[in-house]
N, C-alpha and C positions, 0 to 999 in steps of 0.2 A: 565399462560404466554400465550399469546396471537399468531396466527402467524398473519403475520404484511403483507398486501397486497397493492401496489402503484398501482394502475390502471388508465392509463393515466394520469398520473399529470403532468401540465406545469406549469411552474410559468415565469412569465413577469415584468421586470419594466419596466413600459413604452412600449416605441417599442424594445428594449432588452428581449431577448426571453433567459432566464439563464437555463431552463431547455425544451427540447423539450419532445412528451409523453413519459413518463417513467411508462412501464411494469416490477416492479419486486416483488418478494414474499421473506419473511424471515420468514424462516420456526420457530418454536416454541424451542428457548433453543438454539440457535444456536449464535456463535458469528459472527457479517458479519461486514467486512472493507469495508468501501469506500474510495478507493483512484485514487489520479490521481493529476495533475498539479492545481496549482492557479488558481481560475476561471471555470474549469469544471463544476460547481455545487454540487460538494460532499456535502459541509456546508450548502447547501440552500435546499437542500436535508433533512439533517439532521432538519435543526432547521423548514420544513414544518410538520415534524414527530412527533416535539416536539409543537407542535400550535406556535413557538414563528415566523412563517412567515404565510400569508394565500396564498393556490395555488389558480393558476388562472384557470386550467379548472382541471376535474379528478376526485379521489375522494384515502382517504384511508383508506382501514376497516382493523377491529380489531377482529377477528376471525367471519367475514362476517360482523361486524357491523359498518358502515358509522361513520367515528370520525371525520372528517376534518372541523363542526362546534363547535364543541368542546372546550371548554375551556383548556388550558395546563392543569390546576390543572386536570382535570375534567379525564386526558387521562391514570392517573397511570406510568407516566416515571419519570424518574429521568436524569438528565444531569449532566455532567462534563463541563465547558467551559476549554478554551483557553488559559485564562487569569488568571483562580482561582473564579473570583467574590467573594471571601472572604468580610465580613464587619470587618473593617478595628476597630472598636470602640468594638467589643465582643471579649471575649477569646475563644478558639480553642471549648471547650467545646458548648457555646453557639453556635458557629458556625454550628457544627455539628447536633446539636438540634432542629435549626430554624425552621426548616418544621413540625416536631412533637408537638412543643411549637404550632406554628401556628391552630394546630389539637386538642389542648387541650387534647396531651393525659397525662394520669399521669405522675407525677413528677419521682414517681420512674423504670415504664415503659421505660422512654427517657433515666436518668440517667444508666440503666441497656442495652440498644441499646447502647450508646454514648458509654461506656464502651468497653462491648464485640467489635463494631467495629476500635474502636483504637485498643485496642490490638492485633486485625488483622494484622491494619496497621503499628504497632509499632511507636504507636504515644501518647498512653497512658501518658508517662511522660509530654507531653507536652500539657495539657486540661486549663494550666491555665495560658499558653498565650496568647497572642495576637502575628497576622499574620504577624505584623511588626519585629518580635523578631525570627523568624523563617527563614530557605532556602528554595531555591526555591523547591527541592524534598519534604520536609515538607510541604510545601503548598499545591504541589497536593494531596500528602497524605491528606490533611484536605478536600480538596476538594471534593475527591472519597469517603470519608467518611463519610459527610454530603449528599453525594448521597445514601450511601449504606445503613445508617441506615434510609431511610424510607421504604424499603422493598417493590422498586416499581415492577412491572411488566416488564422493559424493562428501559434498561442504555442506554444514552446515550453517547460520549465521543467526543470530537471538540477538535481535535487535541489537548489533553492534556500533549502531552511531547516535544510540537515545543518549549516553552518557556528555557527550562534545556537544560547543555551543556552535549558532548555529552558522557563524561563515566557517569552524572545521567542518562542520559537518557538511554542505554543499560541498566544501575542495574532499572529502573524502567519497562524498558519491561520487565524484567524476572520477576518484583513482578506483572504485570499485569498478565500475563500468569498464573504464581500459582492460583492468586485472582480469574481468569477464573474457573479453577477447584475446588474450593472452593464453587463457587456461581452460582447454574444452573439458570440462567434468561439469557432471549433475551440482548444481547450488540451489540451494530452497534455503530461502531467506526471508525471516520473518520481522515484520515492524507494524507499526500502528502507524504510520507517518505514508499518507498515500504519493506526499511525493518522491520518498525513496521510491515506492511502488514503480512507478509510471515512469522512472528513470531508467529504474534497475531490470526490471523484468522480463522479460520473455513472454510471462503468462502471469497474472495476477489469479490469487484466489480470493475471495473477499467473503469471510465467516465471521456470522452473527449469534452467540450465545449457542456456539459449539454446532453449527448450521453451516454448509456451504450454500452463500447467497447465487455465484454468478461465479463462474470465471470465464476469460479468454484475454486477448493480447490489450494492452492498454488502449489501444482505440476502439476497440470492440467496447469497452468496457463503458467509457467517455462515451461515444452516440449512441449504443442503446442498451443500457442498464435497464436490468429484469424488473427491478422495483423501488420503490422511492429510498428500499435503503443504501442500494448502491446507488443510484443516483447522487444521494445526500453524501455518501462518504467518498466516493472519486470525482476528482475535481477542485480546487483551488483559486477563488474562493470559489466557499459551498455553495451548492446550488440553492436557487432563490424557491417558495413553495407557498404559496398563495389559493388559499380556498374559494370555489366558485361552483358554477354549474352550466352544463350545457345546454346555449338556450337556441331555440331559431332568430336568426336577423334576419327577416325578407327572405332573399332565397340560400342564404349562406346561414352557416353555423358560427356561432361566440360561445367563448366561455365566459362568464360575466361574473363580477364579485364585488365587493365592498372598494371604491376607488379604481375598477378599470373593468375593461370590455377589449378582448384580443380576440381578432379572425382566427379560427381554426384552420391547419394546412388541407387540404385535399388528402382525402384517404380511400384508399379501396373498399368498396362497400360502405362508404360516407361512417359517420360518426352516428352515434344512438343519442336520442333527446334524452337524459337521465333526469328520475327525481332524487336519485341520490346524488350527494355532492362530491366533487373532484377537485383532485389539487393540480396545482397548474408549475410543472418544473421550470424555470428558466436560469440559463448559464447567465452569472453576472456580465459575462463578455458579449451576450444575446443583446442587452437592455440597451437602444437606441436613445439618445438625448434629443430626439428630434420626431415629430408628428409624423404620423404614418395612416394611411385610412383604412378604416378599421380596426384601428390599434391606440390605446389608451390606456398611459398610468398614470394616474395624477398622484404625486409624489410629495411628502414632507422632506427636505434634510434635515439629517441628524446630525451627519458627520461625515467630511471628507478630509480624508487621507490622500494626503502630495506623495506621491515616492516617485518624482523625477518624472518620466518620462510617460507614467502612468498615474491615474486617481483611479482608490476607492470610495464609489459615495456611501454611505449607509444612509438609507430612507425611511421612510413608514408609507405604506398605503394599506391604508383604512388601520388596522390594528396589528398588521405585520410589516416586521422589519426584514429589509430586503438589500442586497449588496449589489454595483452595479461598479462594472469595472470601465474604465474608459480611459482614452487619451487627457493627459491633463492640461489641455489649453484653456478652459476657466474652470476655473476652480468655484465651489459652492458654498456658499456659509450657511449655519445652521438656521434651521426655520423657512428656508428659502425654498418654494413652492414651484415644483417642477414637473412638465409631462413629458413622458419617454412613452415608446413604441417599440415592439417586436416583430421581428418579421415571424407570420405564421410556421415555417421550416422551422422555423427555432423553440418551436413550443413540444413538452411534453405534455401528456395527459397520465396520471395514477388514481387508482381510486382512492377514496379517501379513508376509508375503513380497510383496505387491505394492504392497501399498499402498493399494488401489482401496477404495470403502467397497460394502461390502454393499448 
């Protein structure tokens, strides 16, 4: 298994610049996410890796060795698409087979791979289908299948569960996750969906309009996010982001805004009075239903959402709408005027023109 090193790679169509240079390493055995919004580059990322795009400057070695003239076959990956790419005229067996058939290796070599890896996938009963006669969770399962049984050096995965709705798609991130610990190879797996991310990953990367924002392990990623945009994009729900500014209270610090006033936490070298304005991060799961001193939201409802064992409320203070997650022991109806409190630990600070967090 190879570690997998991106050294400057850009790629361009045209005068569209999809990825600008991109410095990163995937260490050897390791599962790495790339995720981030439509359009960032994560897929073009992915499919430069797999030869099926060519970069326009850079290069990408293969435990130091220059691949990126390479033939896909030639590169030892295996991929997943999006879509399945099933042929649509073989049954599931042949499907899976494809690439070994291609390799001429024995008959009963493939028959003995095709096997054991359905039984993996719990697909065995169904070898002697065809992909028209199957659901959609079946499919990827054929899918991942025919990737698994060539025994490549490194998987690929293009957003393989955007297609399935969304109770398959949870029961198949928990079978990917198993299949992770089952199968030590390189996986770089790409999706826009950050809680595939923070399930599946090892390492998250999080690229913005062909930009690596941030990466490291999913908790890393969750307590201190480099900038309001990974903030905003890791995490479920999104995090809360309320404009204000930092003023002096007495002998303590607030950050103060339109509808509330929240203690600053204690920081090394204290906090700077700004005349510029700051946004104020808070985890919906942060936002207290209950008075705190020095802490203050005063709150509209909009909307709260029951789901059993938890509410989401959606609020307004002052002109923003803000989500606040909690136990749902009462519930709130619209219009109904509420004050919640943060504990200072729980507060970010970003500027507001850059972005960056304090």
């Amino acid at each position: 298994m190879p570690e997998i090193v991106f050294a400057g790679v850009e790629k361009r169509f045209g005068e569209v610049q999809v990825l600008k240079p991109l410095d990163l390493t995937l260490p050897d055995g390791e599962f790495t996410v790339l995720v981030g919004p439509s359009g960032c580059g994560k897929s073009t990322t992915l499919r430069i890796l797999a030869g099926l795009e060519t970069l326009t400057k850079g290069e990408i070695y293969f435990d130091g060795t220059p691949v990126s003239r390479r033939d896909p076959k030639d590169r030892d990956i295996a991929m997943v698409f999006q879509d399945y790419a099933l042929y649509p005229h073989m049954n599931i067996a042949r499907n899976m087979s494809f690439a070994l058939r291609l390799q001429r290796r024995p008959k009963a070599e493939i028959a003995a791979k095709v096997r054991s890896v359905a039984e993996m996938l719990n697909i065995a009963h169904l070898l002697d289908r065809k992909p028209a006669e199957l659901s959609g969770g079946q499919r990827q399962r054929v899918a991942m299948g025919r990737a698994l049984v060539r025994d490549a050096s490194t998987f690929l995965f293009d957003e393989p569960l955007s297609n399935l709705d969304a109770k398959l798609r949870a029961r198949m991130r928990t079978e990917l996750a198993e299949l992770r610990q089952r199968i030590a190879k390189n996986m770089v797996y790409v999706t826009h969906d950050q809680v595939e991310a923070m399930t599946l990953g090892d390492r998250i990367v999080v690229m913005n309009e062909g930009v690596i924002q941030q990466q490291g392990t999913p908790r890393e990623l969750f307590e201190n996010p480099i900038n309001q945009f990974v903030a905003g994009f890791i995490g479920s729900p999104t995090m809360n982001f309320l404009p204000g500014n930092i003023v002096a209270s007495g002998d303590a610090l607030s950050v103060k805004g339109e509808d509330f006033e929240l203690a600053l936490p204690q920081r090394p070298g204290g906090w700077p009075v700004r005349a510029e304005p700051v946004l104020v991060g808070i985890r919906p799961t942060a936002i207290e239903l209950a008075p705190r001193s020095g802490s203050a939201l005063r709150l509209s409802v909009i909307l709260s959402e029951y789901l059993g064992a938890s509410a989401v409320i959606a609020a307004r203070c002052g002109d923003t709408r803000i989500l606040i997650e909690t136990p749902s022991v009462a519930l709130h109806r619209p219009g109904d005027a509420i004050t919640a409190s943060v504990a200072p630990e729980h507060i970010m600070i970003f500027a507001a023109k850059s972005g960056q967090r304090l």
